[in-house]
C-alpha positions in Angstrom: -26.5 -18.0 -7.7 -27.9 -21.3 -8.7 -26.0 -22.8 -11.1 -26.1 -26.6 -12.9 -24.2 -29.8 -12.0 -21.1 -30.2 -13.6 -18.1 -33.1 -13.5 -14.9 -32.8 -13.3 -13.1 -35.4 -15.4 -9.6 -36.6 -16.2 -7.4 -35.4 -18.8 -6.8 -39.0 -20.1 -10.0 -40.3 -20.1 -11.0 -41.4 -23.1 -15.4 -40.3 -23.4 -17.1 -42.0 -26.0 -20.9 -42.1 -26.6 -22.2 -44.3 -23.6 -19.6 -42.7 -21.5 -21.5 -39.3 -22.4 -25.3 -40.8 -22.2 -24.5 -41.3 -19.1 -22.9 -38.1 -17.8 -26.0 -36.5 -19.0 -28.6 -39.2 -17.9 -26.6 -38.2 -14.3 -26.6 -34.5 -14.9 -30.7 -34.1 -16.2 -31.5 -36.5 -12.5 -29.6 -34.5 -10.9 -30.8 -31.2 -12.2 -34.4 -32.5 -12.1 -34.0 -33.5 -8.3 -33.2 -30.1 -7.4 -35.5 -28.3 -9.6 -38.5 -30.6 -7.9 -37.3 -29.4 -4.5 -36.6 -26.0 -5.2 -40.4 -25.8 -6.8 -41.9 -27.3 -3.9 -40.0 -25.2 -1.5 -40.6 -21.8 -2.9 -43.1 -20.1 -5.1 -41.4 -21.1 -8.3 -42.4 -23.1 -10.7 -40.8 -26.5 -11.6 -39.7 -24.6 -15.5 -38.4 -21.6 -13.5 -36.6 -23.7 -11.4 -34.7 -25.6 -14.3 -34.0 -22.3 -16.0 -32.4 -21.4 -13.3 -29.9 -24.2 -13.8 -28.9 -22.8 -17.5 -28.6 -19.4 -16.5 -26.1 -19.0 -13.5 -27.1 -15.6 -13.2 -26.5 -13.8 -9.9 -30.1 -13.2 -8.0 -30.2 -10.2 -5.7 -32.0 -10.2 -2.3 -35.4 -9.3 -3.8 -35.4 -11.4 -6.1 -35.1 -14.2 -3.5 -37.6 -13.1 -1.5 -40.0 -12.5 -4.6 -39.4 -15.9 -5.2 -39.9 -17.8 -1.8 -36.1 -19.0 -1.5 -36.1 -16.3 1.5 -38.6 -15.3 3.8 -37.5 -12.0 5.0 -34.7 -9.7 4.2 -33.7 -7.1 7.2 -30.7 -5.6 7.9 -28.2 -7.0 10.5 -28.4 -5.6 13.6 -25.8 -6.3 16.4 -26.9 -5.2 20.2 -24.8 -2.8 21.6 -22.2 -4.8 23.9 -22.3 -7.6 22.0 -20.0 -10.0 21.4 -17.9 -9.9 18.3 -15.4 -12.2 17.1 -13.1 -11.3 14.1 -11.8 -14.2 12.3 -7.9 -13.2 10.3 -7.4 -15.8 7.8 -3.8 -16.3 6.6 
């Protein structure tokens, strides 16, 4: 899922104008840093990229790999006799 940049603010701050200009001014750099690298990382372009900032949609393996962010998908295979270590979390 890629999904936008977001603050987290306090309850008492008080937001006028400017405050917001520049939440946003933050937010739109921020989202057009990663849309630039995601677009020059994968076979995207530089609007799909930002879409994908307003849509935090879910992408499934294929769509990853239809997109460049993956190059391969295979299933896991473990060697017989490997090593595996299973972590309990409590």
């Amino acid at each position: 899922m890629f999904h936008g940049v977001g603050f987290e603010i306090n309850a008492q701050m008080r937001l006028e104008e400017k405050n917001l200009r520049e939440f946003m001014d933050a937010m739109s750099a921020d989202h057009k840093r990663m849309a630039d690298i995601i677009a020059d990382r994968t076979s995207l372009s530089l609007d799909e990229a930002r879409k994908l900032f307003a849509e935090a949609r879910t992408k499934d393996a294929n769509d990853a790999l239809n997109a460049g962010v993956v190059h391969e998908v295979s299933d896991l295979v473990i060697p017989p006799g490997a090593p595996v270590i299973t972590l309990v979390l409590t």
